[in-house]
N, C-alpha and C positions, 0 to 999 in steps of 0.2 A: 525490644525491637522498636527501631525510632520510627514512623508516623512519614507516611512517604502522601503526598502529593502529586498531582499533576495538573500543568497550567496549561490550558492551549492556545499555540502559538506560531499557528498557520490552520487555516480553510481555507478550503478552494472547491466551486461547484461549478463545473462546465458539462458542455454538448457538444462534440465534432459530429459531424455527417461526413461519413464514409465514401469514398467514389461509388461506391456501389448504390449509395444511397440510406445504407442504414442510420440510424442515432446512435453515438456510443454518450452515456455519459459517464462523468468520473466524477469520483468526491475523495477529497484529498487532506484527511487530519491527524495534525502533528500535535503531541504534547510533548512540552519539559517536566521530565522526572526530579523532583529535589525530597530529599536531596539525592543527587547522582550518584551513579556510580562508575566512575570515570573507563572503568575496564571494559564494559560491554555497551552493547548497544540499544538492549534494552534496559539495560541499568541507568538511560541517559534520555531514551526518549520513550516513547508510546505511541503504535502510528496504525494509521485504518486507510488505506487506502483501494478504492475499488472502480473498474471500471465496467461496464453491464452495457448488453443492447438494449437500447432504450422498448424497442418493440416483444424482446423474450429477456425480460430483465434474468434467468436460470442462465443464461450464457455471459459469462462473466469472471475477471481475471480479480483477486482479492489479496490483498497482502495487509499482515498484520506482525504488531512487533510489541507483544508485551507477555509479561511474566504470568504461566512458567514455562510457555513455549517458548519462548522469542521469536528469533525472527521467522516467518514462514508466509507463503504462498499457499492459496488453492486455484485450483482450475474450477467451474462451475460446480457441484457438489462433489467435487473430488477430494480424495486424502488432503491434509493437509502436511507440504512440504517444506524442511526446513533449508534454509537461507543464510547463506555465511556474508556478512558483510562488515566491514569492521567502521565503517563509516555511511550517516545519513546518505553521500553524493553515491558510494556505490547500492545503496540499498534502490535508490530513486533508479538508475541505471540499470540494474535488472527490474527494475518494476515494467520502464519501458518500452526494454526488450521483449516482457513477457507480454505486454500491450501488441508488438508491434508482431510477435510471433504468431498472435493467436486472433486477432482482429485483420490481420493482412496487410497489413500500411501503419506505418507509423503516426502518430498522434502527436500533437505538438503542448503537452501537458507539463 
């Protein structure tokens, strides 16, 4: 079995304030997998992406994409659910949605 790697090759650490007034923050890291495997999605990358009330960090939307789950979603300590995307733009796309489902307003992340 060949020796797989990963490089990271995006971070992103922000805070929006909600109308309501709460904090949300987000943290947002992407690896490249090499070598790849062009067919899947986490054969290609590796991604952590979470968004939390900064005041009850337990409330909080979490998406994760690496091997042997792939791609999948949690709701605050809920199941973890899987995730069909065949591309980073759509994987990012339901992330937001699920931001913008479960926080009330859309975040500009």
């Amino acid at each position: 079995m060949a020796n797989v790697a990963a490089t990271l090759i995006f971070e992103e650490r922000n805070s929006y304030t909600l109308k309501d007034g709460r904090s949300i923050s987000v943290f947002m890291d992407l690896w490249s997998i090499d070598p790849p495997e062009p067919s899947l999605l986490e054969g290609r990358f590796k991604l952590s992406w979470i968004a939390f009330d900064e005041s009850e960090p337990g409330k909080r939307v979490l998406m994760d994409c690496h091997k042997p789950l792939g791609l999948h979603f949690h709701i605050d300590t809920g199941p973890q659910v899987p995730v069909t995307a065949a591309t980073l733009e759509e994987a990012y796309a339901f992330f937001r949605s699920k931001l913008t489902e479960y926080f009330g307003e859309q975040l500009e992340v």
